[in-house]
C-alpha positions as CSV (number, residue, x, y, z in Angstrom):
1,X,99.5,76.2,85.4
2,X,97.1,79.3,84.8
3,X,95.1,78.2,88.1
4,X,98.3,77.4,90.3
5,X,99.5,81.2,89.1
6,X,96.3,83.0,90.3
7,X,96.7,80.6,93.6
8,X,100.4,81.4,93.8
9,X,99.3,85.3,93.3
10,X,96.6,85.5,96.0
11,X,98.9,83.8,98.8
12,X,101.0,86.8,98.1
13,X,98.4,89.4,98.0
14,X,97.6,88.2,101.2
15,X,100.8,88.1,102.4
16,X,101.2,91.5,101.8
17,X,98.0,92.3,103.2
18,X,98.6,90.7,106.6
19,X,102.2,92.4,106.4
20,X,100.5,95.8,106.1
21,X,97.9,94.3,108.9
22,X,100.5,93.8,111.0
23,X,102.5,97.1,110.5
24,X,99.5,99.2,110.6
25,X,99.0,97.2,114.0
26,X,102.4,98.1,115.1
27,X,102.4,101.4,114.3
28,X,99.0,102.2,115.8
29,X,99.5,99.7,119.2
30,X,103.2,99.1,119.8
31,X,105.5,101.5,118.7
32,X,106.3,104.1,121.7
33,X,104.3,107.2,121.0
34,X,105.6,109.9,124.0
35,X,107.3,113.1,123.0
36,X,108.1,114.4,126.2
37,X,111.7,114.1,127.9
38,X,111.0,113.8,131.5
39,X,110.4,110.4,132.9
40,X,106.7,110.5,133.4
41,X,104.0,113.5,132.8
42,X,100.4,114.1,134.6
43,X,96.9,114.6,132.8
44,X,93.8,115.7,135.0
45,X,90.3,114.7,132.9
46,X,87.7,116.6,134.8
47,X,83.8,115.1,134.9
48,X,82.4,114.8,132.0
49,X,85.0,115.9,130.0
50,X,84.5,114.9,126.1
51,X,87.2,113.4,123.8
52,X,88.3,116.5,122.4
53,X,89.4,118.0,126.2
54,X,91.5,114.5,126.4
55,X,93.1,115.0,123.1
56,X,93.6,118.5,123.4
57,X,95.7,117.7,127.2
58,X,97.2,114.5,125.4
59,X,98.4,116.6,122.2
60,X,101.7,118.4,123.9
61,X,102.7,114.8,125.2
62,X,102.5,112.6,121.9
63,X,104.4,112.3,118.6
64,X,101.4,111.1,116.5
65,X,98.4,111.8,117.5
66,X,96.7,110.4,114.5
67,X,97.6,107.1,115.4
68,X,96.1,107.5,119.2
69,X,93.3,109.1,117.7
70,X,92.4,105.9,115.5
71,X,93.2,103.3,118.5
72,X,90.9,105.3,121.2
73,X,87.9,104.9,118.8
74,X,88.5,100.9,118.4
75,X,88.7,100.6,121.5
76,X,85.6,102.9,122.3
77,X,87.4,105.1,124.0
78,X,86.5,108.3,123.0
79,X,82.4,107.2,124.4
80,X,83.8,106.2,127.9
81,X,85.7,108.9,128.9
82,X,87.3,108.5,132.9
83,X,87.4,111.3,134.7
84,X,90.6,111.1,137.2
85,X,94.8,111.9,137.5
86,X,96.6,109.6,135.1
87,X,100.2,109.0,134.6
88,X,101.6,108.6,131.3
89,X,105.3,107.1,131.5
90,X,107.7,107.9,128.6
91,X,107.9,105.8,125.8
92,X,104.3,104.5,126.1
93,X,102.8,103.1,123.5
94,X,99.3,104.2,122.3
95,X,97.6,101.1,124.0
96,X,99.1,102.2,127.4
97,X,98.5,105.4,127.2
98,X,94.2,104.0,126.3
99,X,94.8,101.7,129.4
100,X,96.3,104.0,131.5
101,X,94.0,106.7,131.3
102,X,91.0,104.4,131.1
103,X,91.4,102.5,134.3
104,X,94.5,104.3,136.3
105,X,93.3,106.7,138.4
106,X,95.9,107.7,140.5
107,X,95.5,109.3,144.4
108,X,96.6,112.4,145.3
109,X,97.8,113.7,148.7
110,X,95.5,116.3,150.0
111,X,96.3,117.9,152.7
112,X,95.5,121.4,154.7
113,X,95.6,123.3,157.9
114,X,95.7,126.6,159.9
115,X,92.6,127.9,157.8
116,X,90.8,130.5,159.3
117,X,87.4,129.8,158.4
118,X,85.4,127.9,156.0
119,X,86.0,130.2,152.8
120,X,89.8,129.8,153.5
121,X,89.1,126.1,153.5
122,X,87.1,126.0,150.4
123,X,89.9,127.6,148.2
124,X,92.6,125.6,149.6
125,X,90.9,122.2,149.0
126,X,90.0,123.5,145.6
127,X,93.4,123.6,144.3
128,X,94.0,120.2,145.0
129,X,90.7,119.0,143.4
130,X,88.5,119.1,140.8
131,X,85.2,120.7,143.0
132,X,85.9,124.4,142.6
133,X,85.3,127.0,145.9
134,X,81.9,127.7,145.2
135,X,80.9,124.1,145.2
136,X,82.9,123.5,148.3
137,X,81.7,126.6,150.5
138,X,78.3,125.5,149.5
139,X,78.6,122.0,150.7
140,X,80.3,123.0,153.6
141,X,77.5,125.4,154.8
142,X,74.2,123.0,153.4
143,X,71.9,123.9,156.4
144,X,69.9,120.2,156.0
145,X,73.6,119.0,156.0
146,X,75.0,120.6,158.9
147,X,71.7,120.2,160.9
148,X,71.5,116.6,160.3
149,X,74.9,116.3,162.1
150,X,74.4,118.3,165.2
151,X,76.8,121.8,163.2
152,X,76.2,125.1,162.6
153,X,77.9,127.5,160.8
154,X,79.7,128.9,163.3
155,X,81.1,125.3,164.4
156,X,81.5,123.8,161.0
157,X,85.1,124.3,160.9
158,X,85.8,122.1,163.6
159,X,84.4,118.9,161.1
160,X,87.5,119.6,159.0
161,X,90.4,117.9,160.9
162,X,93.8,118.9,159.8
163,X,95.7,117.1,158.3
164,X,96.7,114.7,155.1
165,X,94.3,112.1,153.2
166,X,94.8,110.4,150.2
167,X,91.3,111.4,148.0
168,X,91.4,110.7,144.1
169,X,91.7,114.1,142.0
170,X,87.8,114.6,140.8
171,X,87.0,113.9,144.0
172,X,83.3,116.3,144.1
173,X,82.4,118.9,147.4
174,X,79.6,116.4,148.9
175,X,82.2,113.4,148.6
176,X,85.1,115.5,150.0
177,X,82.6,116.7,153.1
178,X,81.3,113.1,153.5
179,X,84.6,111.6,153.9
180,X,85.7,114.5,156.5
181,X,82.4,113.8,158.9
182,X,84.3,110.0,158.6
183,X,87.2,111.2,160.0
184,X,85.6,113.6,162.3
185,X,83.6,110.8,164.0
186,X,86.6,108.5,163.8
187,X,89.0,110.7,165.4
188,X,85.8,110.9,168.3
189,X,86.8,108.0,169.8
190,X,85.5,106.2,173.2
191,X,89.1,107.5,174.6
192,X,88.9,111.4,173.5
193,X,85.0,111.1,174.4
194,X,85.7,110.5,177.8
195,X,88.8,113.3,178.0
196,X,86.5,115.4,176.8
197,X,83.5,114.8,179.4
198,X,86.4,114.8,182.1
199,X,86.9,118.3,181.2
200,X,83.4,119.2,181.3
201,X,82.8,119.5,177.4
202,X,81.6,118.2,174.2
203,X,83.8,117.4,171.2
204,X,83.1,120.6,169.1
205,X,83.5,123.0,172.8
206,X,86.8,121.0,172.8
207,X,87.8,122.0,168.9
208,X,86.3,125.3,169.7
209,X,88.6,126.0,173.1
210,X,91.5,124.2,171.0
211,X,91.3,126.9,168.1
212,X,92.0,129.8,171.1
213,X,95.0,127.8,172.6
214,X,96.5,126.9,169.1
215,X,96.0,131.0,168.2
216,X,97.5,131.6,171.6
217,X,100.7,129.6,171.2
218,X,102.0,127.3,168.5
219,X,104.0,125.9,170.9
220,X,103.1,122.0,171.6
221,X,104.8,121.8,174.8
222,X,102.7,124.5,176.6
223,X,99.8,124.5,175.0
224,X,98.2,122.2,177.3
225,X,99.3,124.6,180.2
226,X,97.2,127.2,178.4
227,X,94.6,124.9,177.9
228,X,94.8,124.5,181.6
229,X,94.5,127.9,182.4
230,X,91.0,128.3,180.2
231,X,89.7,124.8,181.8
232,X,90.7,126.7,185.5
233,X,88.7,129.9,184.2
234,X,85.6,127.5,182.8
235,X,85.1,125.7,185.9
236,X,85.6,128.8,188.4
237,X,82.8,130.7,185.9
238,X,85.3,133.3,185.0
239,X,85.2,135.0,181.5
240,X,88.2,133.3,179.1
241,X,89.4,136.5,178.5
242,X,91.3,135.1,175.5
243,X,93.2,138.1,173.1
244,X,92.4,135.8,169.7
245,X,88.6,136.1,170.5
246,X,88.9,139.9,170.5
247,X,90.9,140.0,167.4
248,X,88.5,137.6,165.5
249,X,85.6,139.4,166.9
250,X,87.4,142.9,165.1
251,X,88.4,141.3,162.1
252,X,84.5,140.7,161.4
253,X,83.6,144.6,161.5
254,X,84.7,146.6,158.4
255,X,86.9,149.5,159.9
256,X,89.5,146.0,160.7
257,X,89.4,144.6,157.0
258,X,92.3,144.2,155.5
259,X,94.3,145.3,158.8
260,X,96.8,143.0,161.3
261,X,96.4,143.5,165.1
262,X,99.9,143.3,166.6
263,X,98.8,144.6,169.9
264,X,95.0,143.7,171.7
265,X,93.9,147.4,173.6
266,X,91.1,148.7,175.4
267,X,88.8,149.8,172.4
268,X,89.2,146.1,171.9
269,X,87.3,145.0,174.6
270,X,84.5,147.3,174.2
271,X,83.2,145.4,171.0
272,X,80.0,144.1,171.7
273,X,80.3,140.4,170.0
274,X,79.4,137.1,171.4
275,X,83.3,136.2,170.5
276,X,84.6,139.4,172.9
277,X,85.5,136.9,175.9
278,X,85.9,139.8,178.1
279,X,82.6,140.6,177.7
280,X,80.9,137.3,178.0
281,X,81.4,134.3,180.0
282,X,82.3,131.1,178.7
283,X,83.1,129.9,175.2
284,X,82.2,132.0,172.1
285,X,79.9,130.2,169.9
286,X,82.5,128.9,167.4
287,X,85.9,128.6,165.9
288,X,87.8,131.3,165.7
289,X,90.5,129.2,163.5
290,X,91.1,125.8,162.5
291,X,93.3,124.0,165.4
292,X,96.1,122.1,164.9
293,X,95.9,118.4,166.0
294,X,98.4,119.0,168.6
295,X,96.3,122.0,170.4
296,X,93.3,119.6,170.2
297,X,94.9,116.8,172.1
298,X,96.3,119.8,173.9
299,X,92.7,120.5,175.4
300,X,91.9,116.3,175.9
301,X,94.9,116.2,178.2
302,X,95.1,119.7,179.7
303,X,97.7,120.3,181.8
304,X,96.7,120.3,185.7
305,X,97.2,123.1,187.9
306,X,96.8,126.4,189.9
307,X,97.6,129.2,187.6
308,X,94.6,131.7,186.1
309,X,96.8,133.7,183.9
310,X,99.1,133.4,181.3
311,X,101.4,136.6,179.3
312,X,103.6,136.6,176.2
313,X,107.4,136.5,177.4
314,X,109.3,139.1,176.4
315,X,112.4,137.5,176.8
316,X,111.2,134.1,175.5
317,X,109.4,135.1,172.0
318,X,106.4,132.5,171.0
319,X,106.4,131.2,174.9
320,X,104.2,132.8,177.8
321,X,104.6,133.6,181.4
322,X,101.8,132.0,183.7
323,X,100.6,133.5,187.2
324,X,98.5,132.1,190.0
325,X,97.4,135.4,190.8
326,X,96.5,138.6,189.3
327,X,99.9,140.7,190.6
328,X,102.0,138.0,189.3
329,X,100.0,138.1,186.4
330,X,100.4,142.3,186.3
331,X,103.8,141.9,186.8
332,X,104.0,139.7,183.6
333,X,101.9,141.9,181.8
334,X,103.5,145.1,182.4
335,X,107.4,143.7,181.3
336,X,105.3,142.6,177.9
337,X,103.5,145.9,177.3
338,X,107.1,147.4,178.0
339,X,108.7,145.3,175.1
340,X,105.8,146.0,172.7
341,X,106.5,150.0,173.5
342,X,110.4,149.7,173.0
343,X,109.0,147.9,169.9
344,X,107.4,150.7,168.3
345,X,104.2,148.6,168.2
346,X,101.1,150.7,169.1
347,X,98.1,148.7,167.8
């Protein structure tokens, strides 16, 4: 009886035990531990980030941290940190929270355009990644880099097609440059090789021509009449005479810092820079801007035709006037310089 007492005894004791087992297990694995109300909340763990980053970005979101705490270290967690953009649904428990942010990382859509140079670039990628500005601006001007790929610094810009990629959030500068130079050579296809050639120019003298007729006009549907107008002026040896080029080439001396150009003038054109396309024949040596994909393709299929001259309409704001010869382009040029003075707008 004394020996079926102590049996009857430890089968209860061990009940007990495997009932505490099993609540602790509950409590710690499968009861919901999210305090937030929204339907789903965001956590960015940068590279290299230690356990104590992850908690402290977890802490807001959960009711009991404790009991996350004691789950991520049996499940070695907190020594194989992820870096990455997880997703944390409500009413998660601890183990899918530890699942989620352990294999989950979650895409992000980058995208960007319009930047005027590679500094505007590097701060506009770095607020949708994790590689900061000065990790990107380096990358993007490595000499071995840009040498290797037939780039200079001048031309870089025109790697960086515009538009919007899926890349995963601690995405780092080389990887965000090396998949760019993919798409750059994929979007140099056999098709836009030869459009280019036809035109008598090399992808980046096509990106770089594009960037003038995308600062000239936002307009799609004459853009490639523009573009036709600088392909008439390349092939006839004429200087471009393009207004952006002038108002790039001020922007880069320091009395023009900080200042907008509403109206190109004379003193303009005296400013001795390889970008002053009334000064010097042919294209300038780089970007002045990033071009949109539309003034790109805008080049590749250039609009045929006779005219060498182009002026903002006055009575057609964000369109142009074109001109097969120089009085028709005066003409044009003289009713726009009248609506800038009527304007007000001097410089």
């Amino acid at each position: 009886m004394y020996f079926k007492k102590i049996a009857i005894a430890i089968v209860l004791i061990g009940l007990i035990g495997a009932g505490i087992f099993s609540y602790y297990i509950y409590s710690v694995m499968l009861v919901p531990n999210t305090s937030f109300n929204s339907k789903e909340a965001y956590i960015f763990v940068r590279s290299n980030a230690t356990f104590e980053e992850v908690r402290s970005d977890l802490e807001p979101l959960l009711k009991d941290m404790s009991t996350f705490e004691t789950l991520a270290k049996q499940k070695k967690y907190v020594n194989n940190i992820k870096a990455g953009r997880f997703r944390i649904t409500k009413g998660m428990t601890n183990n899918d929270i530890i699942n989620s942010i352990r294999s989950r990382n979650l895409p992000i859509q980058l995208a960007f355009n319009n930047q005027h140079s590679l500094e505007d670039l590097a701060v506009r990628i770095s607020s949708q990644i994790e590689a900061d500005s000065t990790a990107l601006i380096t990358a993007f001007t490595d000499d071995d880099f840009l040498e290797s790929h037939d780039f200079t610094k001048a031309n870089a810009l025109g790697m960086y097609l515009p538009n919007s990629y899926e890349f995963f959030w601690n995405t780092s500068a080389k990887s965000f440059r090396k998949r760019m130079l993919k798409a750059y050579n994929r979007f140099w296809n056999a098709s836009r090789l030869e459009k280019a050639k036809s035109a008598g120019l090399k992808p980046l003298e096509v990106m770089t021509l594009a960037a003038i007729v995308h600062e000239e006009s936002k307009q799609a549907s004459e853009q490639p009449r523009i573009a036709g107008v600088y392909i008439n002026r390349l092939n006839k040896g004429w200087p471009l005479q393009a207004d952006p080029t002038l108002k790039f080439a001020a922007y880069q001396l320091p009395q023009y810092q900080n200042t907008i150009i509403k109206r190109v003038l004379n003193k303009h054109k005296s400013i001795d820079s390889p970008y002053n396309t009334y000064m010097y024949k042919g294209l300038p040596p780089g970007l002045i801007a990033m071009p949109d994909l539309t003034a790109i393709e805008a080049v590749l299929n250039y609009e045929k035709h006779s005219y060498f001259y182009f002026a903002a309409d006055a009575k057609n704001p964000g369109f142009h006037r074109f001109a097969k010869t120089l009085n028709g382009h005066n003409r044009n040029a003289r009713n726009y310089q009248s609506y800038l003075n009527l304007q007000g707008i001097r410089e």
